[in-house]
C-alpha positions in Angstrom: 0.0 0.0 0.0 2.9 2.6 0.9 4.7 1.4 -2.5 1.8 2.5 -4.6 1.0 6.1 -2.8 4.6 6.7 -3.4 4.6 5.6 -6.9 1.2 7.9 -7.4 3.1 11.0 -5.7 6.4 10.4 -7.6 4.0 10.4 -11.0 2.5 13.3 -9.8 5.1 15.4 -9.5 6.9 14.3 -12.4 4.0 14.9 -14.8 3.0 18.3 -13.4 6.5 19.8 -14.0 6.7 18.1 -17.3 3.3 19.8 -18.0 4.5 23.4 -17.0 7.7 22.8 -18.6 6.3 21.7 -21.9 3.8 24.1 -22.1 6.0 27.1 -21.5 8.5 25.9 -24.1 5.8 25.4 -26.8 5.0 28.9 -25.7 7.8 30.5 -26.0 8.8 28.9 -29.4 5.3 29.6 -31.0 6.0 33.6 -30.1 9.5 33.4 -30.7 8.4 31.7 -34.5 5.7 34.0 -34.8 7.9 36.9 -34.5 10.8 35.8 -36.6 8.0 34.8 -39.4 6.5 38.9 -39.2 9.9 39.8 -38.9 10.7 38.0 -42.3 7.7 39.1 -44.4 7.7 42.6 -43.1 11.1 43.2 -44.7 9.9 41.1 -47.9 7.0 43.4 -48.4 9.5 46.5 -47.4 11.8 45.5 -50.0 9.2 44.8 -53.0 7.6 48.6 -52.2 11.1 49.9 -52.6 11.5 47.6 -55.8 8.5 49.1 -56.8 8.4 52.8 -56.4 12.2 53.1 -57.5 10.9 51.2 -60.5 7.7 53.9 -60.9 9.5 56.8 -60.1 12.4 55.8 -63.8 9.5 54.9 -65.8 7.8 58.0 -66.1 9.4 58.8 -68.8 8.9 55.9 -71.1 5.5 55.8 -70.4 4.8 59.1 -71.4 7.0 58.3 -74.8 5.6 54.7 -74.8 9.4 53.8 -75.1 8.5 49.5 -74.9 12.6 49.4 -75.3 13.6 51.5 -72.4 11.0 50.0 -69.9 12.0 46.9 -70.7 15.5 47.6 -69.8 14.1 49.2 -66.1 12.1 45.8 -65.7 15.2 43.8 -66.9 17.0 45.5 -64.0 14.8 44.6 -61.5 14.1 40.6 -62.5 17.6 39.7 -61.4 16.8 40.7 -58.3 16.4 37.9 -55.6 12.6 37.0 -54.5 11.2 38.9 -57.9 9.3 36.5 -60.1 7.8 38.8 -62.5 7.5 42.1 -63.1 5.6 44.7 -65.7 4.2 48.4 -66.4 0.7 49.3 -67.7 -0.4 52.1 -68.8 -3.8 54.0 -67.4 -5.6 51.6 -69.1 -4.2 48.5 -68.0 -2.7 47.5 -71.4 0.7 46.2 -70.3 4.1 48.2 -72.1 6.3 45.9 -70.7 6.4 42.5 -69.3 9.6 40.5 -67.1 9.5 37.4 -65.5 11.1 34.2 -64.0 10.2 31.5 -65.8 8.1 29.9 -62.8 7.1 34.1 -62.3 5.4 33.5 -65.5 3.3 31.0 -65.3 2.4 32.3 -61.8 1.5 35.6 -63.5 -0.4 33.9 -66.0 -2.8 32.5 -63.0 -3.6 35.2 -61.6 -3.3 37.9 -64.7 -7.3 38.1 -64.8 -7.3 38.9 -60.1 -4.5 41.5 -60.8 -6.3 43.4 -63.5 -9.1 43.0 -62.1 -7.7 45.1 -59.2 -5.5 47.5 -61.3 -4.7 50.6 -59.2 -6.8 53.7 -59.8 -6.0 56.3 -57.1 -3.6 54.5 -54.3 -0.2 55.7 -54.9 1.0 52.3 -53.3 -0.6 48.9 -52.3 0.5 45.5 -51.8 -1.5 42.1 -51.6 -1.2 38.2 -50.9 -1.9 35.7 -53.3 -1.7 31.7 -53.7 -1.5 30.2 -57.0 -3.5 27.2 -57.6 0.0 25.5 -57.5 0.7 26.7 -54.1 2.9 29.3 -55.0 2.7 32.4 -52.5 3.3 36.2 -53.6 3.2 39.3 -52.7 1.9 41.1 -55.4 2.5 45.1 -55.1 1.4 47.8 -57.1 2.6 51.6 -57.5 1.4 54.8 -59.6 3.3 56.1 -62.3 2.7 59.7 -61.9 3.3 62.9 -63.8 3.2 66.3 -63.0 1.2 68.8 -66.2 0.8 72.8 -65.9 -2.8 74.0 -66.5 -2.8 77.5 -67.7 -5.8 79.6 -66.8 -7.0 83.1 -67.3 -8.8 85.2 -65.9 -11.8 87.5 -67.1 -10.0 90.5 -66.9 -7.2 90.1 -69.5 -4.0 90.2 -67.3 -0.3 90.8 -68.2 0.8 86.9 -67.6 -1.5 83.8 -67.5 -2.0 81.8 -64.3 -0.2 78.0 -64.2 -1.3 75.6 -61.7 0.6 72.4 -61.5 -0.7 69.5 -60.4 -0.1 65.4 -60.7 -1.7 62.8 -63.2 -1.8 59.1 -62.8 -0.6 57.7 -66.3 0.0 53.7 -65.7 0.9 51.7 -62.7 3.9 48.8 -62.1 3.1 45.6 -60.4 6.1 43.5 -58.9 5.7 39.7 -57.7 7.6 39.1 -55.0 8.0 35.6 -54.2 7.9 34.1 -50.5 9.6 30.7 -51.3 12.7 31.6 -49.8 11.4 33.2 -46.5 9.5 30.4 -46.2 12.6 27.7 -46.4 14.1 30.2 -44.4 10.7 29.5 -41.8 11.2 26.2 -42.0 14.5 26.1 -40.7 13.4 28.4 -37.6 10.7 26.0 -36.8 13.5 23.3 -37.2 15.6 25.2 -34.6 12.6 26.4 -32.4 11.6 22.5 -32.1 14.9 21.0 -31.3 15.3 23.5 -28.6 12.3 22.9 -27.0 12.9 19.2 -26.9 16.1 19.7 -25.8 14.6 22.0 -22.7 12.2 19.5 -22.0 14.3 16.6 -21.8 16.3 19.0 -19.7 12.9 20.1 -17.5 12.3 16.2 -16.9 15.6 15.4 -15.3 15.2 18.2 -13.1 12.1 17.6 -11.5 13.4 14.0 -11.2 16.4 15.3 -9.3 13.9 17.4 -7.3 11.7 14.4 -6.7 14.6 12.9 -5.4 15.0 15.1 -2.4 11.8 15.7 -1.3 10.4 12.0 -1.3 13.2 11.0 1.0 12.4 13.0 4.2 8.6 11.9 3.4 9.8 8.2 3.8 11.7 9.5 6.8 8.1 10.8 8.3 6.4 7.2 7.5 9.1 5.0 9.2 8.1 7.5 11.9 4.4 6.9 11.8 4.8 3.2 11.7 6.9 3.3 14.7 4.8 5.5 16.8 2.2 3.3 15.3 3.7 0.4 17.2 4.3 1.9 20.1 7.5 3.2 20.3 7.1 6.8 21.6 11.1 7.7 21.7 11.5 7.3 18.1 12.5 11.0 16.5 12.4 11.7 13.0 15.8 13.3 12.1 15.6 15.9 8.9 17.3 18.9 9.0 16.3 20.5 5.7 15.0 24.3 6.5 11.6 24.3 4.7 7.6 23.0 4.9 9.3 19.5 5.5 11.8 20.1 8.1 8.4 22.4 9.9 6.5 19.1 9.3 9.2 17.2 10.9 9.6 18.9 13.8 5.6 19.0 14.1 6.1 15.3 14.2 8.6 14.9 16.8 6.5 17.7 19.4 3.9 15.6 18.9 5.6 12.5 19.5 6.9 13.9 22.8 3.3 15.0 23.7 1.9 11.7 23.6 5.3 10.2 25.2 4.1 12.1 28.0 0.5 12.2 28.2 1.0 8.2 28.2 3.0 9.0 31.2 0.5 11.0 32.8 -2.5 8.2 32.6 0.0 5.6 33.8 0.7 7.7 36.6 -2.5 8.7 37.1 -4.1 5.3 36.7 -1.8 3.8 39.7 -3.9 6.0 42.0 -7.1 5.8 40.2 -8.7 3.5 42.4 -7.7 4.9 45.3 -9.0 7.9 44.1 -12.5 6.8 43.3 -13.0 4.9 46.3 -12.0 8.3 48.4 -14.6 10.1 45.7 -17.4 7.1 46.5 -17.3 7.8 50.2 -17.5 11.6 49.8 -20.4 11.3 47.9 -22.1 8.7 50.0 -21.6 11.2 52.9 -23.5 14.0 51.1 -26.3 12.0 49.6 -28.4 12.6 52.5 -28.2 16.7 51.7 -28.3 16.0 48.1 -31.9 14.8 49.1 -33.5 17.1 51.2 -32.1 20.3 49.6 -34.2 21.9 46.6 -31.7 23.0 45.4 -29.2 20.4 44.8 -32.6 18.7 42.9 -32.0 21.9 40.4 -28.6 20.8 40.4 -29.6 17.2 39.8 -31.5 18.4 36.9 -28.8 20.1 35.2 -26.8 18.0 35.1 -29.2 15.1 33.6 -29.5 18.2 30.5 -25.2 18.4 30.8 -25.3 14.8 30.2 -27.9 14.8 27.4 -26.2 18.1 26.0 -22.5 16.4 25.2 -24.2 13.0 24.1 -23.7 13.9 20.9 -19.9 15.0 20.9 -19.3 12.2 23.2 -20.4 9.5 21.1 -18.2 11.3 18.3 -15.7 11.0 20.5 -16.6 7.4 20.8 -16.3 6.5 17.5 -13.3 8.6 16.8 -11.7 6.4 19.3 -12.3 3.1 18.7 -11.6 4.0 14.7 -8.1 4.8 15.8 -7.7 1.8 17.8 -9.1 -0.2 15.0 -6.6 1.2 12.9 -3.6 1.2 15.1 -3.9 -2.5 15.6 -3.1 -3.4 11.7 0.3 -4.6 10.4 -0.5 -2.4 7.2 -0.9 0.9 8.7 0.4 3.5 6.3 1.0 7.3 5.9 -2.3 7.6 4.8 -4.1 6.2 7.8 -1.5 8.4 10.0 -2.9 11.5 8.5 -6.4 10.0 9.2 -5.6 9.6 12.7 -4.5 12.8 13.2 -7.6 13.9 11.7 -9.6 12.0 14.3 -7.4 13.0 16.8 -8.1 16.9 16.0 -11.3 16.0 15.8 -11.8 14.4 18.9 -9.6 17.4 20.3 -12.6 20.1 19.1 -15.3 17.5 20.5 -13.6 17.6 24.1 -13.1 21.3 23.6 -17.1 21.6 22.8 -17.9 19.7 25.6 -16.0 21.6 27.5 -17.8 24.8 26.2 -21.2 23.7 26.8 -20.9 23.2 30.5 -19.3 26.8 30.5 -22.2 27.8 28.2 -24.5 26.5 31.0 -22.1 28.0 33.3 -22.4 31.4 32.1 -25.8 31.9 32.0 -25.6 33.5 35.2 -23.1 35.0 34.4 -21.2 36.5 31.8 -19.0 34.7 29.3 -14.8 35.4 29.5 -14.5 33.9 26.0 -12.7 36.1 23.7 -14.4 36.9 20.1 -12.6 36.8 16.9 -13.4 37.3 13.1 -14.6 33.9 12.3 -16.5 32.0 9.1 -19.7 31.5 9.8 -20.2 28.8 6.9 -17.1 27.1 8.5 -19.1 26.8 12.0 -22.6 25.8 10.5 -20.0 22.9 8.3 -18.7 21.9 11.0 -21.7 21.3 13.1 -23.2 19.1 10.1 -20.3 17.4 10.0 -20.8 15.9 13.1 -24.7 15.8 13.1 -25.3 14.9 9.8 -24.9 11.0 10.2 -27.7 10.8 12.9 -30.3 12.4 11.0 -29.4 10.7 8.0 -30.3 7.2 10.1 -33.4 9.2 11.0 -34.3 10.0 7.5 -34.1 13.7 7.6 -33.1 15.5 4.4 -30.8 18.5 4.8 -30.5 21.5 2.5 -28.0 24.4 3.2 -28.2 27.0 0.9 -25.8 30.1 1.0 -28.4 32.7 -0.9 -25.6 35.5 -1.0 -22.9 34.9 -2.7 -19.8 36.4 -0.3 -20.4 35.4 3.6 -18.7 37.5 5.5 -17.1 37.1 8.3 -18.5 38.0 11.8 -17.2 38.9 15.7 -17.8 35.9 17.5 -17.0 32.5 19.1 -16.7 29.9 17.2 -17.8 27.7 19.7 -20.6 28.9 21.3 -22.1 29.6 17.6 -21.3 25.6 17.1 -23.4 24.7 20.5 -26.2 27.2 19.0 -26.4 25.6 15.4 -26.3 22.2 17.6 -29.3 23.0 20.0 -31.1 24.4 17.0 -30.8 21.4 14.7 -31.0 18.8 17.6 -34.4 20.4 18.3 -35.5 19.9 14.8 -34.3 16.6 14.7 -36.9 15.8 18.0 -39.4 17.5 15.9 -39.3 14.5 13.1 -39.2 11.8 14.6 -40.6 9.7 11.4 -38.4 11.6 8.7 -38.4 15.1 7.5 -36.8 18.1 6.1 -34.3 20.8 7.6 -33.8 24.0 5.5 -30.6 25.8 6.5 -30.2 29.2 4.8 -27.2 31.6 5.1 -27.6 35.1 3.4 -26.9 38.8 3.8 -29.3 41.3 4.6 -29.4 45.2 5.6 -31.1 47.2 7.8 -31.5 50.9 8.1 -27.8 51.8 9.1 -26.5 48.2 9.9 -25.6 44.6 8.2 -26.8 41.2 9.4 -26.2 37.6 8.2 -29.2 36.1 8.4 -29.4 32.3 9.1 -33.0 30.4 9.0 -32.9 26.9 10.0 -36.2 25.7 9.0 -38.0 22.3 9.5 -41.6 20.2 9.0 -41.5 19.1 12.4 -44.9 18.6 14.6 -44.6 22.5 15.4 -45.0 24.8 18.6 -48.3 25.3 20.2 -48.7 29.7 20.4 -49.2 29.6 23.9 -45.6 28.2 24.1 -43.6 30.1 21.7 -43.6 33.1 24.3 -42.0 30.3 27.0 -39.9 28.0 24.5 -36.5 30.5 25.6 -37.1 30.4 29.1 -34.8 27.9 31.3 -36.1 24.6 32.1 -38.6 24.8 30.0 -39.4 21.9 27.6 -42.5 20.3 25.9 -40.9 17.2 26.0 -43.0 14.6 28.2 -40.3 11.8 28.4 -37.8 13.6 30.0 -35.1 13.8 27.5 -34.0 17.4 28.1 -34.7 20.1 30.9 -35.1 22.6 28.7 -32.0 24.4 28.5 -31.0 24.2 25.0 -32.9 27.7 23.8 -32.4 29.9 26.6 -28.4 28.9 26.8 -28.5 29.6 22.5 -31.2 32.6 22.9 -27.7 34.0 25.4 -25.2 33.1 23.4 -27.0 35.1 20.8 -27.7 38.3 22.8 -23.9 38.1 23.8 -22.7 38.6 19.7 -25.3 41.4 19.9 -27.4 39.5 17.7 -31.4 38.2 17.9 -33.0 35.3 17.6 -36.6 34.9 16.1 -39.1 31.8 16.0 -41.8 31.0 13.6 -44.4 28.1 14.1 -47.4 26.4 13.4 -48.7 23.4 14.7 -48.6 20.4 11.9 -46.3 22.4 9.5 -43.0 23.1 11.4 -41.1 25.6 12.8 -38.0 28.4 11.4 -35.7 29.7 13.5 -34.0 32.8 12.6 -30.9 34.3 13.8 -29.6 37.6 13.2 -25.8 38.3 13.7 -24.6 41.9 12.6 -21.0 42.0 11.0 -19.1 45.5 9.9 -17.9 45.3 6.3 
């Protein structure tokens, strides 16, 4: 069992640095490519505008002349230039003076001869555009304005001693150069080559580390198993020894404190449980002594009372306690205990450490009815509290057949003033009450949600159930102590008025809704500052 967790860490780890490794490098080649590829085509399409106003700018002349000889020479002069496939001037009406060309330029001019006259230019002194051949073959096809400047002479009405000229330009043909991208695109290729082999080579490089890694932080781990088993087994002196200066060297050192806590609270029962009996029959005879006052005084009957509601009270933690117990014990007697059941048990051991603490908390709850509570208030999490209570209660009234629903209406809780605990004992009281209220099955509504008043906030929390309901002649009494309307004598009728207390201390209120046959909703209002 310990082979294959460690096996399912090691793979863990291994595959998540692999995965962040990977995916950066893919990342970081695909933009590094991606730039290299606009950088490529951006100084392709530079260098065929260049090609292609130096070319418009000399032919000016021949066009205006129709000179086929002497443009052919300009276009003869710009064919031998690397990346041109074709090249040719038009006049303004498209018919072409002069024609140059690779021989796979013209073929490639002949596809697409009908799309480029098709889209002479008119009035843009310069544009440039992509296309594919059938073939495959990509170009960049641009085009530029062969311009002229002509003098208009005007005059005006009155006859003046020299004629106005006004100068202005006149399209009179256009030249269109192919540029081809076959070598930027070998020369992609080869990037893309590069990029890949890089990355592979990072990766490889990636894996090895996080193997390394893997290396040096499974080996205190194993360390804290050996140490688990041990304790496991009884052997309360063993000491984990890791000296790295980090979570596992904290988690270490966590160990061994806690090692040396249970070392000595063994130490205290064994001492203790050498005068035990003693103890107890000392305890027996003092008790036999005051049973006779314990009798005759009222008072110690209230007393009597109370604590029959103490007991029923922490009957619930108790039996938590219980089970927590005897699941450790369970577990601490098999040959096959792992890491896994280690954290378990500390898990039960936490929680069995809350379940003493609540007990302990509810007989000060009773305590301080009378007078008032010493427990300090923090910022706690409300929707941690009320989780934490169904944690514990939510097996019981499963068996019962009670449906829960918890709903958090709002969609930030926020957090409130309080005690964690004596909220916890509330919720329980609360729910525990509802529970009675079902006996054969049922439903408990649990909603959480902000509200506002006229200058303050509240959370507002409705516990709401289709128990047998509260009679209106008790609802005035239900929060009064010793009040119940239960006739078997299960509780004194303490829960409320301790949680209608516990309330009033976090400033807070708690209203009740009922009817008889249809259930009852309690409501409690706790105000929080944002």
């Amino acid at each position: 069992m310990r082979k294959i967790s460690r096996i399912g860490l090691r793979a863990k780890f291994i595959l998540s640095i692999s995965a962040v490794v990977i995916l950066a490098s893919v990342i970081l080649s695909w933009v590094f490519i991606r730039n290299q590829v606009e950088q490529l085509r951006n100084a392709l399409k530079e260098r065929g505008k260049s090609l292609t106003k130096n070319l418009a700018y000399n032919s000016e002349y021949g066009v205006l002349t129709v000179n086929k000889e002497a443009l052919i020479t300009l276009i003869q002069g710009v064919i031998v230039e690397e990346d041109v496939v074709y090249c040719l001037i038009q006049d303004r009406e498209g018919e072409v003076l002069a024609l140059g060309s690779r021989p796979e330029g013209e073929r490639i001019y002949k596809e697409i001869e009908e799309v480029m006259i098709s889209k002479r230019i008119e009035k843009e002194e310069l544009k440039i555009q992509f296309y594919r051949s059938p073939k495959g073959d990509s170009v960049y096809d641009v085009v530029s304005s062969i311009k002229t400047q002509r003098v208009k002479t005007k005059r005006e009405e009155i006859v003046l001693a020299e004629p106005i000229s006004e100068k202005f330009e006149e399209i009179i043909g256009s030249v269109r150069v192919g540029i081809s991208l076959a070598r930027v695109n070998q020369q992609i290729n080869g990037l893309k080559r590069a990029a890949f082999g890089l990355t592979f080579f990072v990766i490889i490089i990636g894996i090895l580390v996080a193997f390394l890694l893997l290396r040096v932080i499974v080996r205190p781990i194993e360390k804290l198993v050996l140490g688990t088993q041990k304790i496991a087994k009884g052997d309360l002196s063993y000491r984990v020894e890791v000296k790295s200066k980090d979570e596992i060297g904290d988690l270490a050192f966590a160990f061994n404190e806690m090692a040396e806590e249970l070392k000595k609270s063994r130490d205290r029962i064994e001492d203790y449980s050498k005068t035990l009996e003693q103890k107890v029959e000392e305890r027996t005879k003092q008790l036999k002594e005051a049973q006779t006052q314990l009798i005759q005084s009222a008072k110690m009957v209230a007393v009597g009372q109370l604590s029959a509601g103490i007991a029923h009270e922490i009957n619930n933690p108790l039996a938590g306690i219980l089970g927590y117990s005897q699941f450790i014990l369970n577990k601490s007697r098999r040959t096959d205990f792992n890491f896994e059941d280690f954290r378990n048990c500390r898990d039960y051991l936490k929680h069995i450490e809350r379940e003493s603490q609540r007990c302990k908390k509810i007989v000060e709850s009773l305590l301080s009815f009378s007078r008032r509570s010493t427990d300090a208030f923090q910022l706690l999490d409300v929707k941690s509290v009320m989780e934490t209570t169904l944690s514990i209660l939510k097996h019981p009234l499963e068996l019962q057949n009670i449906k829960i629903e918890t709903r958090y209406l709002s969609s930030e809780i926020p957090l409130i003033m309080g005690n964690a605990n004596q909220l916890q004992q509330v919720f329980t009281n609360l729910i525990i009450n509802a529970q009675h209220a079902m006996p054969e099955g049922g439903e408990l509504k649990i909603d959480v949600e902000v509200t506002r008043g006229d200058e303050n906030k509240f959370l507002r929390i409705a516990l709401q159930d289709t128990g047998c309901g509260i009679s209106k002649e008790n609802l005035e009494k239900i929060f009064d102590p010793f009040f119940t309307t239960k006739q078997n004598r299960e509780s004194i009728g303490l829960g409320l008025s301790i949680s209608y207390q516990i309330i009033q201390q976090h400033k807070g209120r708690i209203l009740v809704e009922s009817e008889v046959g249809k259930g009852s909703t309690f409501t409690l209002i706790l105000p929080y500052k944002s």
